[in-house]
C-alpha positions in Angstrom: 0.0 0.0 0.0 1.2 3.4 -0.7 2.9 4.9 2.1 1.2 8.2 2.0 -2.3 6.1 2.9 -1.0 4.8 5.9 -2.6 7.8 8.3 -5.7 7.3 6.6 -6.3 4.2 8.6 -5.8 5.7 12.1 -9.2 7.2 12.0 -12.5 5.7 11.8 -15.1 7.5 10.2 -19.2 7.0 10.9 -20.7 5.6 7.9 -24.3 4.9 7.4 -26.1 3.1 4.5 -29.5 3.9 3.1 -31.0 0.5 0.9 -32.5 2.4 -2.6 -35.0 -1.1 -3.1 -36.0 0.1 -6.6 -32.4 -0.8 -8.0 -30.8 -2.3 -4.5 -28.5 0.8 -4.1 -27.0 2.0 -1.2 -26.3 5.4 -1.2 -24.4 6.4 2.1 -23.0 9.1 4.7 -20.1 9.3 5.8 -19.4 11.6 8.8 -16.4 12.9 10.9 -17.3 12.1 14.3 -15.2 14.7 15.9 -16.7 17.5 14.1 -20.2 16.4 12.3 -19.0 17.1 8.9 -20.1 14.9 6.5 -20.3 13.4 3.1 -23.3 11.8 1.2 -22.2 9.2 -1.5 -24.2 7.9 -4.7 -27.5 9.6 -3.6 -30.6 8.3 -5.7 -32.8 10.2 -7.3 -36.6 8.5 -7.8 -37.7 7.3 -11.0 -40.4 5.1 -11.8 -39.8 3.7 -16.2 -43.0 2.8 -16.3 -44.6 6.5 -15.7 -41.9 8.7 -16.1 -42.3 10.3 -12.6 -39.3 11.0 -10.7 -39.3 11.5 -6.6 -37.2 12.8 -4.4 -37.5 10.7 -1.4 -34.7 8.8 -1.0 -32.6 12.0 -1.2 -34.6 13.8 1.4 -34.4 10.6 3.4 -30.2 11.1 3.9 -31.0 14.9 4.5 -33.2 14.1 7.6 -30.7 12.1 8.7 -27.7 15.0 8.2 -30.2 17.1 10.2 -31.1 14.5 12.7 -27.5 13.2 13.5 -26.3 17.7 13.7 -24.0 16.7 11.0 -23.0 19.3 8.6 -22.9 18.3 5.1 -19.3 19.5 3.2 -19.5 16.7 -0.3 -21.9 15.5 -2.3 -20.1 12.3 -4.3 -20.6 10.1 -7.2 -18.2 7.2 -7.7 -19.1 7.1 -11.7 -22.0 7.9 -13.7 -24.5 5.7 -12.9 -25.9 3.4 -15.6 -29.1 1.6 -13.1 -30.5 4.9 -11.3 -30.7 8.7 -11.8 -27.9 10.6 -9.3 -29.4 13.1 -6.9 -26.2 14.9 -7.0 -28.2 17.8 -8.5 -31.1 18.3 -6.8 -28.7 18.3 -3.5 -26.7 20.6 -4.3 -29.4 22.7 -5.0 -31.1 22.2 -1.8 -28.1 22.5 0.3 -25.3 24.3 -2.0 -22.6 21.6 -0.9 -20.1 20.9 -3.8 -20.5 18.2 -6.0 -17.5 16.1 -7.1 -16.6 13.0 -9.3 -13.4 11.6 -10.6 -11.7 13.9 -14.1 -12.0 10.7 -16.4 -15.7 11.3 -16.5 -14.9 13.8 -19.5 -14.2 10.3 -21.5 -17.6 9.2 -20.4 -19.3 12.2 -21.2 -18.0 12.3 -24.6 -18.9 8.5 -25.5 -22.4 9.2 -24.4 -22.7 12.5 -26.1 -22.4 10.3 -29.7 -24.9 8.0 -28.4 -27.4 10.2 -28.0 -26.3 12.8 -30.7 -26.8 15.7 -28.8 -25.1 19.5 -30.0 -21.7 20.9 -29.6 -23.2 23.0 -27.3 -23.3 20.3 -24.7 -20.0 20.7 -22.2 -17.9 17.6 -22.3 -15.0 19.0 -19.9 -17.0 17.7 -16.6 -18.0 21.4 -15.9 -21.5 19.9 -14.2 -19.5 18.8 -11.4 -17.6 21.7 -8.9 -14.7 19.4 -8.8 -12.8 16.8 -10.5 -10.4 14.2 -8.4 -7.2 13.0 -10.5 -5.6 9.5 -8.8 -4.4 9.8 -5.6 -5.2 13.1 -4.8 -6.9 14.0 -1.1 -9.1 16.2 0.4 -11.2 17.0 3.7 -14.6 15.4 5.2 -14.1 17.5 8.8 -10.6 16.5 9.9 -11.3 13.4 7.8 -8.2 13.1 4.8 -9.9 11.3 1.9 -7.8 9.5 -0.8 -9.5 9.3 -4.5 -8.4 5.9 -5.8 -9.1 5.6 -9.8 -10.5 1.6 -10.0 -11.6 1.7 -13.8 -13.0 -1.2 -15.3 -17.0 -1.4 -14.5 -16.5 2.2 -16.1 -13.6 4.1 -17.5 -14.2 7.1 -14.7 -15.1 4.9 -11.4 -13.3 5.7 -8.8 -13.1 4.4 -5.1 -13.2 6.7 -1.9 -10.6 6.0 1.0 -12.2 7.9 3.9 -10.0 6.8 7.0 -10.4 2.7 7.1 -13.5 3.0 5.3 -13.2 2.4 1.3 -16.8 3.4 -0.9 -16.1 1.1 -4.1 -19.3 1.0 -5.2 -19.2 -1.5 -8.6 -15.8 -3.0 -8.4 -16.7 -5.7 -5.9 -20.3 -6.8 -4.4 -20.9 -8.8 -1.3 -18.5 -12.2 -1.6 -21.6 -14.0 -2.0 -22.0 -12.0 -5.1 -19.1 -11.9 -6.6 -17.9 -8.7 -8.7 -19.5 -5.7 -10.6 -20.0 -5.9 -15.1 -17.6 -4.6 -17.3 -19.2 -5.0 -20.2 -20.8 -1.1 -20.3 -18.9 1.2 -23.1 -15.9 1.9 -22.0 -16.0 -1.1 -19.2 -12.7 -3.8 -19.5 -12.8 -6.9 -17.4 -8.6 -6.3 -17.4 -8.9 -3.2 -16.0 -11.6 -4.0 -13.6 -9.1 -7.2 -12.2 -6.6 -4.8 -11.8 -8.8 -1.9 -9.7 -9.4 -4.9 -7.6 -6.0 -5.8 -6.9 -5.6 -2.4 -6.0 -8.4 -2.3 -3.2 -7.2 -5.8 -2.3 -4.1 -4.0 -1.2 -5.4 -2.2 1.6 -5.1 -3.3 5.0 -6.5 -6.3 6.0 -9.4 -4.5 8.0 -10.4 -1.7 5.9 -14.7 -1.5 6.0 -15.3 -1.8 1.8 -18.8 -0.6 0.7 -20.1 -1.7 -2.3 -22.9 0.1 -4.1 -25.3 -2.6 -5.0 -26.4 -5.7 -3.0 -28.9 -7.5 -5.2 -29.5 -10.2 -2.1 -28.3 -13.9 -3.4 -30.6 -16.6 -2.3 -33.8 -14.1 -0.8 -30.5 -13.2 2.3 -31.4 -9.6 3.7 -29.5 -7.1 2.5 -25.7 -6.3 3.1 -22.9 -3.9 1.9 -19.9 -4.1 4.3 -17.5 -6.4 3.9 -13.6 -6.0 5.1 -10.5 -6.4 2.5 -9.5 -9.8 4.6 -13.2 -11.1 3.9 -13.2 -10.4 0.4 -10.0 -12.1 -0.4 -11.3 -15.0 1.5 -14.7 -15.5 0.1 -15.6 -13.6 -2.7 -16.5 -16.2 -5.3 -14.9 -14.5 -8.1 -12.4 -14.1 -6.8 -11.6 -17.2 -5.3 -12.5 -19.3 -8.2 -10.2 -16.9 -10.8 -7.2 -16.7 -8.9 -5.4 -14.9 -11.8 -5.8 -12.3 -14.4 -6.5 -14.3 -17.2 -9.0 -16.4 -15.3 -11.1 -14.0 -13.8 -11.4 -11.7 -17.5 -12.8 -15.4 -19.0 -15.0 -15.5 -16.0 -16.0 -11.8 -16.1 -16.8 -11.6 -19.6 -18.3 -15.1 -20.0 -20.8 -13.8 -17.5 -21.3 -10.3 -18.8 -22.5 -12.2 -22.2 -25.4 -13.8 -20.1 -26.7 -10.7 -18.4 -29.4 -8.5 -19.4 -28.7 -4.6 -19.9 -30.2 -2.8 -17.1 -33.6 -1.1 -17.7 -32.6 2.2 -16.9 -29.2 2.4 -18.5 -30.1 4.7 -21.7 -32.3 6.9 -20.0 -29.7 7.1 -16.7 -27.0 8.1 -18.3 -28.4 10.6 -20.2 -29.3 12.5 -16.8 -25.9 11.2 -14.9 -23.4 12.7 -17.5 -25.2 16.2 -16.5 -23.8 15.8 -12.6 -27.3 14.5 -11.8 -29.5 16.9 -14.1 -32.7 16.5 -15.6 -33.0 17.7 -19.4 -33.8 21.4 -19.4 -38.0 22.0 -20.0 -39.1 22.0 -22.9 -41.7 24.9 -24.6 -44.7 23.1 -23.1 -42.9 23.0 -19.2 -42.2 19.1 -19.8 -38.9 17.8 -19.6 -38.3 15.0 -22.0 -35.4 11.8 -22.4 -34.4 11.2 -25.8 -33.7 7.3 -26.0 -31.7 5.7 -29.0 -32.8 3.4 -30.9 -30.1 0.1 -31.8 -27.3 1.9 -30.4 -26.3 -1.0 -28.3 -25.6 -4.5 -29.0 -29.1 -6.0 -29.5 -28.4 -9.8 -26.9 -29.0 -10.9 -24.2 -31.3 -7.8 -22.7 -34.0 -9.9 -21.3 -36.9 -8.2 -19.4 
């Protein structure tokens, strides 16, 4: 492990998960406890396919519990652009005026997903919807918190894990060990590069908390999202059945072939890439998503 992360580990920050059921995400809070400052990571915004509504309560559900807890909110955080749920990195910020941040590759995101859905030169691809950008290995504060960015590509080409004392938020790099690790068949996903993020959180310290992102409950077990770096290595099943790089790509990608897209992918990204923005409104006061047609590969999708 990198020297300069050693300190990191002497402190133990609160963290709290909130269970999104919709699209089993956890969205989280992560607080200083000597001075109540806090951080709110992958928030959800509502959305229901079928109707086109969108909701707000799972957002206001972490705020009530900033205001309950007398924490002071200093972050607002995605891990990548989304491709299962809308962020509620926007509407956030705009309730609270907390900064909004994400890692800088998500300028190579932006502009893959600009082509797809062919929107005008007029649309920033420099990651300007964000109020910061975290290169590799850079830090920064929650409260007296330091906070490493680790850049753990491969489920995306921006994701990027949060070291917040002995905590780590690595959202779709690894799931529960019961469940194995995230897809890295999205554009711009790589099963290579996602093995190799791994390796890199599998480098921490034995006891470092990981949080994943999604827990999509194998077997009808209740839901779960901490694991520790020494439990992973131990029991993940993807990891313990590919022991090397060239065995876990074949396993990654021979799985990836047999999954469904998710439902929400095209219309997700379309509001992620905007830092958690719906479309502007439209002349009538409607905001609209503009979905491709055959601008993905066309099997397996499923239901």
């Amino acid at each position: 492990m990198p020297a300069e992360t050693e300190p990191f580990q002497h402190r133990h920050p609160i963290v709290k998960g909130f269970l999104e059921k919709r699209t089993c995400s956890i969205q989280y809070v992560v607080a200083d406890p000597e001075t109540k400052r806090c951080a709110i990571i992958d928030p959800v915004l509502d959305f229901e396919v079928k109707s086109g509504a969108t909701a707000t309560a799972s957002a206001d559900e972490l705020l009530a519990y900033i205001e309950q807890q007398g924490y002071s909110l200093e972050w607002i955080l995605d891990t990548h652009p989304h491709a299962d749920h809308f962020s509620a990195a926007g509407y956030l910020k705009d309730r609270t005026g907390a900064p909004t941040a994400i890692g800088e590759k998500v300028v190579g995101v932006q502009k893959l997903w600009k082509a797809f859905y062919n929107w005008p030169d007029s649309f920033p691809t420099d990651g300007s919807q964000w109020d910061r950008l975290f290169a590799d290995g850079e830090t920064f504060k929650i409260g007296n918190l330091d906070v490493e960015v680790m850049f753990c590509p491969g489920h995306t080409l921006c994701s990027i894990t949060y070291l917040v004392g002995d905590a780590a938020f690595i959202h779709d790099t690894l799931f529960m060990p019961d469940g194995g690790t995230a897809r890295a068949d999205f554009p711009g996903g790589s099963a290579k590069a996602l093995w190799h993020s791994i390796q890199r959180i599998m480098a921490l310290p034995d006891s470092t908390r990981l949080f994943t992102g999604h827990d999509y409950m194998p077997g009808g077990r209740a839901p779960q999202w901490e694991s520790t770096v020494a439990q992973q290595r131990r029991e993940n099943k993807h990891l313990v059945s590919a022991a090397t790089e060239e065995e876990f790509v074949a396993l990654r990608e021979g799985r990836d072939r047999e999954l469904p897209m998710p439902k929400l992918i095209l219309n997700a990204l379309q509001v992620n890439i905007r830092g958690g923005r719906l479309p502007k409104p439209e002349s009538n006061g409607r905001r609209y998503l503009k979905i491709p047609l055959d601008a993905l590969p066309d099997a397996p999708w499923g239901d």
